[in-house]
C-alpha positions in Angstrom: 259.2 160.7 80.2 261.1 160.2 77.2 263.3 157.2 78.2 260.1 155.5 79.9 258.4 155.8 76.9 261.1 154.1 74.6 262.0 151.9 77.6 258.1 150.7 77.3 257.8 150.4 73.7 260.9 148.6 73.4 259.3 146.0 76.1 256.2 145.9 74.6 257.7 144.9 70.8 259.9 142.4 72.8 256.9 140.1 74.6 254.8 140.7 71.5 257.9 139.1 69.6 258.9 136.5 71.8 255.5 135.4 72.6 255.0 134.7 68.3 258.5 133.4 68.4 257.4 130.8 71.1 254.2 129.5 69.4 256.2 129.0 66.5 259.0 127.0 68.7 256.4 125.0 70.2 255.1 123.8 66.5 258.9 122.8 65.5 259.8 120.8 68.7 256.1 118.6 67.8 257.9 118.5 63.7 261.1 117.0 65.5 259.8 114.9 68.0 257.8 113.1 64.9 260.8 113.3 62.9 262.6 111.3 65.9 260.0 108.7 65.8 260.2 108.2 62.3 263.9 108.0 62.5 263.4 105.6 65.2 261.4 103.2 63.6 263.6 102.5 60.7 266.7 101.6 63.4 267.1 98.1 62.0 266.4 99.1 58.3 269.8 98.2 56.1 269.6 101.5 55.6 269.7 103.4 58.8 272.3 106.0 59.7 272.4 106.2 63.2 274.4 110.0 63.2 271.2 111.4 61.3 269.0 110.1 64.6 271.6 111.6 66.9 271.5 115.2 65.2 267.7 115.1 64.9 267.9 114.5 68.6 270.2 117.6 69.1 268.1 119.6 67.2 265.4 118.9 69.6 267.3 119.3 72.4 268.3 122.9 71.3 264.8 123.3 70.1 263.2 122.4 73.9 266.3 124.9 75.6 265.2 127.7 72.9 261.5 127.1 73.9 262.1 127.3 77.7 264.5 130.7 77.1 261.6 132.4 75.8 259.3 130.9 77.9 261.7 132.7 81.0 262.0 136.2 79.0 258.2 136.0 78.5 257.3 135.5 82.3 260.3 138.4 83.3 258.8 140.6 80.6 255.4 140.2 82.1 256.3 140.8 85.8 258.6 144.0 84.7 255.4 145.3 82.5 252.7 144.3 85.5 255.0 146.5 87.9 254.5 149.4 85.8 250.8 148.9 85.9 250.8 148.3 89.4 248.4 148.1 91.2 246.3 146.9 88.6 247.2 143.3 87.1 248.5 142.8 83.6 246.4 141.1 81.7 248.4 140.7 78.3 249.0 143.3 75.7 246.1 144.1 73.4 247.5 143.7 69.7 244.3 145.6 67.8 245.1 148.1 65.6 248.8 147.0 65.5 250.4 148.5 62.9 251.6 146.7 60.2 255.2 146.2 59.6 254.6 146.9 55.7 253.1 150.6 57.0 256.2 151.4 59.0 258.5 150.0 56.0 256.6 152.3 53.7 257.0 155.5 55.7 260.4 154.7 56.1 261.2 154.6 52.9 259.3 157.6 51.8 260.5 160.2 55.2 263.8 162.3 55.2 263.9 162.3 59.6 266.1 164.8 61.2 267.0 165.5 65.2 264.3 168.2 66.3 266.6 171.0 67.6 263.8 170.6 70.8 264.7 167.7 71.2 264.2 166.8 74.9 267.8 165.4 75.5 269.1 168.1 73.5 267.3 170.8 75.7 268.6 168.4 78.8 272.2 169.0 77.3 272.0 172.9 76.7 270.4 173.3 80.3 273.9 171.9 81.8 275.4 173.4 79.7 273.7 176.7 80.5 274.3 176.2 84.3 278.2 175.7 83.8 278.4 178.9 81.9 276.7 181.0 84.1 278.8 179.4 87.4 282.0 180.4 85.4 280.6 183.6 84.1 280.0 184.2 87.7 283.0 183.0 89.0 284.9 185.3 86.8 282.7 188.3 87.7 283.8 188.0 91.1 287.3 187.6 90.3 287.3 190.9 89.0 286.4 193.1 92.2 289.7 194.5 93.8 288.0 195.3 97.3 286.9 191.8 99.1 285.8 193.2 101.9 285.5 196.3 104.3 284.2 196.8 107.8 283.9 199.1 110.6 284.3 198.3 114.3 284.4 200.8 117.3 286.9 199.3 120.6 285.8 201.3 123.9 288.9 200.0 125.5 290.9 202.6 123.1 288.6 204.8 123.7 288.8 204.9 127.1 293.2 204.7 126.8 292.3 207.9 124.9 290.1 209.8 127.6 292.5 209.1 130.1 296.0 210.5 128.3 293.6 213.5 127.7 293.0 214.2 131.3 296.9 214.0 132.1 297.4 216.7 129.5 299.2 214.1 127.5 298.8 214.3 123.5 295.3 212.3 122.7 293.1 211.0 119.7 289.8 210.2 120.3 289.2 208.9 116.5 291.3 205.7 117.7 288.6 204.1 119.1 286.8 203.9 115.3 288.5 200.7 112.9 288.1 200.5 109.6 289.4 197.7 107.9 290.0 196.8 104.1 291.0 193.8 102.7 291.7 193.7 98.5 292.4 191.0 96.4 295.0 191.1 93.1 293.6 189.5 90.0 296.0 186.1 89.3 297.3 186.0 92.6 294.2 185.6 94.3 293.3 181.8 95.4 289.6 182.4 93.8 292.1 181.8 90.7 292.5 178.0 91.0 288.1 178.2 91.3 287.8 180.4 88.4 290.3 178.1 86.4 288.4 174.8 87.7 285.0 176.6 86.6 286.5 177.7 83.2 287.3 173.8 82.7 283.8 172.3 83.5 282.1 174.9 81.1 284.2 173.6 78.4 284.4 170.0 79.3 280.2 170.3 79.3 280.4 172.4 76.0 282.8 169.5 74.0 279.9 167.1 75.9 277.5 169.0 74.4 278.6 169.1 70.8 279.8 165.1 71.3 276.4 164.0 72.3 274.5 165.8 69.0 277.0 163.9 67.1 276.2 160.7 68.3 272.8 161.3 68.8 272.8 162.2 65.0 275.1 159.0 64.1 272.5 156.5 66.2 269.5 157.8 64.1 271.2 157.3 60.7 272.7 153.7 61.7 269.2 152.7 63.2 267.6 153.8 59.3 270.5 152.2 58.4 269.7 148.8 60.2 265.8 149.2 59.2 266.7 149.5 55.4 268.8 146.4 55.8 266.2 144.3 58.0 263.9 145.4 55.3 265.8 143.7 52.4 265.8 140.9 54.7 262.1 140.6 55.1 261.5 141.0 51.2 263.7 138.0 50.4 262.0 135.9 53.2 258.6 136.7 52.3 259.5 136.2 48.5 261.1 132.9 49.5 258.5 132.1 51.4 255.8 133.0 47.8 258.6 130.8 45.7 258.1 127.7 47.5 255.1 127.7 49.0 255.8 125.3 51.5 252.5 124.4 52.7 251.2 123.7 48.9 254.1 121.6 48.6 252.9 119.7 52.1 249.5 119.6 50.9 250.5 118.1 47.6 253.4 115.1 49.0 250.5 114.7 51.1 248.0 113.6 48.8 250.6 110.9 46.8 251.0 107.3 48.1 254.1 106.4 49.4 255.4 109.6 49.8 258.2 109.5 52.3 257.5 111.0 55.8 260.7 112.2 56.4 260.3 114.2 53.4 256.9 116.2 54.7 258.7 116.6 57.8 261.5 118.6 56.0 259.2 120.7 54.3 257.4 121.7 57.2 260.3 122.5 59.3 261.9 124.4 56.6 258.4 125.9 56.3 258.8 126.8 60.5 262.3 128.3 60.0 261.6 130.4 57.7 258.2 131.9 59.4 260.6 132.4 62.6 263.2 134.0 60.6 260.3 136.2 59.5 258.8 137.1 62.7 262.2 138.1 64.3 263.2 140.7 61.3 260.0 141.8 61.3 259.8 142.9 65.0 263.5 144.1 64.7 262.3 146.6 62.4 259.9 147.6 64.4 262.3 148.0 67.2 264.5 150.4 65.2 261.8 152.0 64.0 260.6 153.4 67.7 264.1 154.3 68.1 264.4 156.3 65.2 261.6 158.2 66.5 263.3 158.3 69.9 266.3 159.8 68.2 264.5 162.4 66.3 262.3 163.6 69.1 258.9 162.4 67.9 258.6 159.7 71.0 257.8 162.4 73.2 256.5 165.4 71.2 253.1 166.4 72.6 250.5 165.7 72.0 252.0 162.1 72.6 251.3 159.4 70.1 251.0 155.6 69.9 253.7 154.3 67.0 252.7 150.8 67.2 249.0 151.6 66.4 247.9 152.1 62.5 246.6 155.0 62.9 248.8 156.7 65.8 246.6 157.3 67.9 246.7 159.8 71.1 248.3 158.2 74.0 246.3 158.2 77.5 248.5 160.0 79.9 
């Protein structure tokens, strides 16, 4: 449950991402291809560089191949997020109530998290752990009984050899025909040794796996805080970049003077483009980290279950 949830989550945050990230594509190829035209007009200006036409070119080129990436990714996103509806069709992710990436950056800032020592993958961990102690603990009960085995048999063939010496007067033992049979084993010579020792070995091989995996699982949810904080400093300057030069004034205002150069709008407005994709992509990266921070600490799957990406983390339909 745990992994489908983070697995779903981390989907989710991707098509929401990639689908923003698209639109904002879509509006930088139309920039270039205007830019191209521009460029293209002036070809037998004294002026014209031709180098400056062939990069803005390029640029499209890797504009129109970035475009149709997501494009793919958005249509395989889809079809692996409509199977796990099945059989009901997916009919887009509804975005209401998303919460906002300023919310999660200020309870990030302002929680201490810690691994829940019920943590599911923990209690996963101590189970198999568990189970490999008691197969050795078991192992080396049994390797401490001296008697394996004993049984008793009776053989009417003796017996009857008996009977018959007795009726020639010859010496007879009619206790022969009973068999009792023993059979013992000697601790450290016994082959249940090499079983005990091979038992003794898993129990601690799981035990070092054990203490390993809290490590790590301690070490991925500090560096995933660590990779929020520094996403977050990243999305700060953007946005504050974005505030300083208010790129769409600045279009709004060349805009309004005669003989403004063309080129120049187009500049500002795909600098204007970059920077908004810049801003979308750190800001669904923290989000990412952010559901697997609560992965790593346990919340994902605590009951009752909750929905991180809403504002007001809302109860989860089963």
């Amino acid at each position: 449950l745990n992994r489908a949830l983070l697995e779903r989550y981390l989907m989710a945050i991707d098509l929401l991402m990639r689908g923003s990230t698209q639109s904002l594509y879509g509006e930088m190829i139309a920039v270039s291809e205007d830019r191209i035209k521009v460029l293209d007009k002036r070809r037998f200006a004294a002026d014209f560089d031709l180098n400056v036409l062939v990069e803005a070119e390029a640029e499209l080129t890797k504009l129109k191949t970035q475009f149709l990436d997501s494009k793919k990714e958005i249509e395989v996103l889809e079809q692996r997020i409509g199977a796990e509806f099945a059989p009901q069709p997916f009919a887009g992710l509804d975005t209401t109530g998303l919460v906002g990436v300023e919310t999660v950056i200020q309870e990030v800032e302002h929680s201490s998290y810690a691994v829940d020592s019920n943590h599911v993958y923990l209690k996963y961990l101590d189970q198999g752990l568990d189970l490999a102690e008691k197969r050795f603990r078991m192992e080396q009960s049994e390797g401490r009984q001296i008697l394996n085995s004993i049984s008793l048999s009776y053989d009417v063939g003796d017996r009857l050899d008996e009977n018959d010496r007795r009726d020639e007067g010859k010496d007879y033992d009619l206790a022969r025909a009973y068999i009792l049979e023993a059979s013992f084993k000697i601790p450290g010579l016994s082959a249940n040794t090499v079983e005990l020792n091979r038992r003794k070995g898993d129990f601690l091989a799981e035990k070092e796996d054990v203490a390993q995996n809290r490590r790590e699982l301690r070490q991925t949810m500090k560096k995933d805080i660590e990779d929020i904080h520094a996403l977050v400093a990243q999305y700060r300057y953007l946005m504050a970049r974005e505030n300083e030069v208010d790129a769409q004034a600045s279009l709004k205002k060349y805009m309004q003077m005669t003989g403004v150069d063309p080129l120049i709008l187009l500049s500002i407005k795909s600098g204007s483009l970059k920077n908004s994709l810049r801003i979308e992509e750190v800001k669904y990266g923290i989000l990412m980290n952010y559901i697997k921070v609560m992965d790593a600490t346990g919340q994902l799957s605590k009951a009752p279950l909750r929905n991180f990406l809403a504002g007001d983390k809302g109860e989860l339909a089963p």
